[in-house]
C-alpha positions in Angstrom: 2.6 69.5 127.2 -0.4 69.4 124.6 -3.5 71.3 125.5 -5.6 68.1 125.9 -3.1 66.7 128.1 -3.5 69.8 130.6 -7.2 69.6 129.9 -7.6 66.5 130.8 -5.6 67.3 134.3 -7.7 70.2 134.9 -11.0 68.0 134.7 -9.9 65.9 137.4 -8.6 68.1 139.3 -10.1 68.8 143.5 -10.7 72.8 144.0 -8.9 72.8 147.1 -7.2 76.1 148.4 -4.4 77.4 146.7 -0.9 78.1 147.7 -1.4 75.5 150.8 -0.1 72.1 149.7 1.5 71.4 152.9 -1.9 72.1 155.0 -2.4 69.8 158.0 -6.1 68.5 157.5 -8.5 68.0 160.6 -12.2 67.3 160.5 -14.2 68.1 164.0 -18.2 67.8 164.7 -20.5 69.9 166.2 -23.0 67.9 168.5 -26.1 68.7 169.1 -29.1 67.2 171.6 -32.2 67.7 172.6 -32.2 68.0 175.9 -34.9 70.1 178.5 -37.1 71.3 176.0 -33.9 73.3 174.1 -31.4 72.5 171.8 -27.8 72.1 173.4 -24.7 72.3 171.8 -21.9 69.4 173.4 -18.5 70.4 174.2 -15.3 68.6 175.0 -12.6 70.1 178.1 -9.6 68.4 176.3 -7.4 66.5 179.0 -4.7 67.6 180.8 -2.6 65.4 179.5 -2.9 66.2 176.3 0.7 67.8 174.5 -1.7 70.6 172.8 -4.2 72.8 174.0 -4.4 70.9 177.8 -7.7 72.3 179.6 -9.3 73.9 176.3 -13.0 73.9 175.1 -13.4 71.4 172.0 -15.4 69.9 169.6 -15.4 66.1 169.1 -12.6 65.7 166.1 -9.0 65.3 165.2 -6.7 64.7 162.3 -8.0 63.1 158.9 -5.9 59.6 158.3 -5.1 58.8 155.3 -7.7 56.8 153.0 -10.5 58.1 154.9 -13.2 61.4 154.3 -13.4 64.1 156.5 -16.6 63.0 158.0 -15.3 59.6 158.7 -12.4 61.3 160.6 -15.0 63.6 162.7 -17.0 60.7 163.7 -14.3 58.1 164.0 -12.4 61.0 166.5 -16.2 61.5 168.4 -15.9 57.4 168.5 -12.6 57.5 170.0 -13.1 60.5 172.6 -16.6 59.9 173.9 -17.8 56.8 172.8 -20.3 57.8 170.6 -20.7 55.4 167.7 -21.1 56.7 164.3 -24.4 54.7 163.9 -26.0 56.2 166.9 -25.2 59.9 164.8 -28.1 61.4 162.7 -28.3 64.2 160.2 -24.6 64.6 159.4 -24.0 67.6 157.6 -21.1 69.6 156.1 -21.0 73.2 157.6 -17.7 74.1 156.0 -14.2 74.8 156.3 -11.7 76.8 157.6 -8.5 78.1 157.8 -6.2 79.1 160.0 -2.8 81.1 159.6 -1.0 78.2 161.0 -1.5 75.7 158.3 -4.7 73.8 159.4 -7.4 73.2 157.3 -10.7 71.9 159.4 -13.5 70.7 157.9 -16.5 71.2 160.1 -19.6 68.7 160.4 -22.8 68.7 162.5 -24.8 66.4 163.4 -27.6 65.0 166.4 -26.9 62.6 169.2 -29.1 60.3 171.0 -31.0 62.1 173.3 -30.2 59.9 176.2 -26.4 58.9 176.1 -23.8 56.8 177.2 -20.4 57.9 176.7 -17.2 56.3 177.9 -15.2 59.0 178.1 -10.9 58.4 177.1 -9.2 60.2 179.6 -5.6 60.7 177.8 -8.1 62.6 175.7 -10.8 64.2 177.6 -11.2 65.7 181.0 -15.1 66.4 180.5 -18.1 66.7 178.3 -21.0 69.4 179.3 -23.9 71.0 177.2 -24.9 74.6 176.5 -28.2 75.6 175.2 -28.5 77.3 171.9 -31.0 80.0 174.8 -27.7 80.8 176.4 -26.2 81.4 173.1 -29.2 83.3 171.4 -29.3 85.6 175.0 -25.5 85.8 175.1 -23.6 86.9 171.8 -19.7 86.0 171.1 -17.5 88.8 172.6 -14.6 89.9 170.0 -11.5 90.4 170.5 -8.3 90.7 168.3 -4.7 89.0 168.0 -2.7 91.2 166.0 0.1 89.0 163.3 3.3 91.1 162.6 5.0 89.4 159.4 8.5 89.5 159.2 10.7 88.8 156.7 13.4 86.1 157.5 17.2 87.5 156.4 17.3 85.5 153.3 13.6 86.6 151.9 15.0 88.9 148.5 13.5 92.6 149.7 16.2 93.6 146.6 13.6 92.2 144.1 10.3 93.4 145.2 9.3 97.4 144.9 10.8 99.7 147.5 12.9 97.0 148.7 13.5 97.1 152.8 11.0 99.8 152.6 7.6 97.7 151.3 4.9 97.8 154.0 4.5 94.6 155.4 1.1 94.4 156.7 -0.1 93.8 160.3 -2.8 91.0 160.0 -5.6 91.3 162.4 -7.3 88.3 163.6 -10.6 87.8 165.6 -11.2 86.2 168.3 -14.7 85.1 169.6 -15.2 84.3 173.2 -18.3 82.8 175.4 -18.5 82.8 178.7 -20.3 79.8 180.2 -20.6 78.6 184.2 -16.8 78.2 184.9 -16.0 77.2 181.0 -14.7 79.3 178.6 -14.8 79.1 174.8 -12.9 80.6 172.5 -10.6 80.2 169.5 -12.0 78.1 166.4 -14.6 76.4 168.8 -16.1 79.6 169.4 -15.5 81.0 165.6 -17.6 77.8 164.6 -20.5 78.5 167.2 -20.8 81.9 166.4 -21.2 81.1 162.9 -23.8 78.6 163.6 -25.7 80.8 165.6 -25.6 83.6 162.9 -25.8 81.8 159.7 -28.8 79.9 160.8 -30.5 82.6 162.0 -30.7 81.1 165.8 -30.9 84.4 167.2 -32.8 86.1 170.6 
């Protein structure tokens, strides 16, 4: 290969995030309202029919298809759920992205929703929508808590070739947990990473 040939594949190339070709790409939306003089958050209590995650506290959102953007999955997926058309959503904005150790890569949008709404809720999809105000969350801070990730070599992995051999120290990866506690719903995992984010990096705070 000739240097302008590589250059030339370099200048088109998408940053993306290395060492994760095979990443399963999702795209959810946080929704916000105005609603009783506050701002309120909407959640999603995924159905109990669903094969994954049956009874958990979501955001609007699902898996990217291919040929379309990530915020055209997040709103087609808020379409799909709740009803919500993607006209009736204003101020759409990127928040970011994130990772998980399982091969996920969610793209995470915001955006507001009508104030008065009519959703048509898909029930092989979702048991129940209900708001939080962004009060509760200013008065009421994520609790942490921790998963702790063991890795483990499989039989075949070469220890022979890498420095002290069956004796390297693998290292235990510790992963956080947020957790809110609202009425009877709780939220945790990646729902509640995102929230507490929100809450933090813009500076919504008691």
């Amino acid at each position: 290969m000739k240097k302008e040939e590589l250059l030339e594949r370099i200048e088109s190339h998408q940053p993306d995030i290395l060492g994760m070709p095979n990443t399963r790409e999702h795209a959810v939306i946080l929704p916000l309202i105005e609603k009783e003089d506050d701002l309120h958050i909407l959640f999603e209590v995924r159905s109990q029919r669903m094969r994954r995650q049956p009874g958990e506290v979501c955001f609007p959102g699902g898996k990217i298809d291919s040929g379309e953007t990530p915020e055209e999955a997040a709103l087609r997926e808020m379409h799909e759920e709740i009803g919500v058309h993607p006209s009736e959503v204003s101020f759409i904005r990127k928040l970011g992205m994130v990772t998980t150790p399982f091969g996920v890569k969610l793209h995470v949008f915001t955006g507001f929703l009508p104030t008065i709404l009519n959703l048509t809720l898909n029930p092989d999809e979702v048991e129940e929508v209900f708001t939080v105000p962004f009060t509760f969350f200013k008065n009421n801070p994520a609790t942490d808590h921790y998963i702790h990730m063991h890795i483990e070599p499989d039989e075949k992995f070469p220890t022979e070739d890498i420095p002290n051999g069956k004796n390297y120290k693998w290292q235990t990866v510790q992963y956080r947990e947020n957790f809110y506690y609202y009425k009877n719903y709780v939220i945790w995992g990646l729902t509640a990473l995102i929230v507490a984010d929100f809450m933090e990096r813009f500076q919504i705070r008691h």
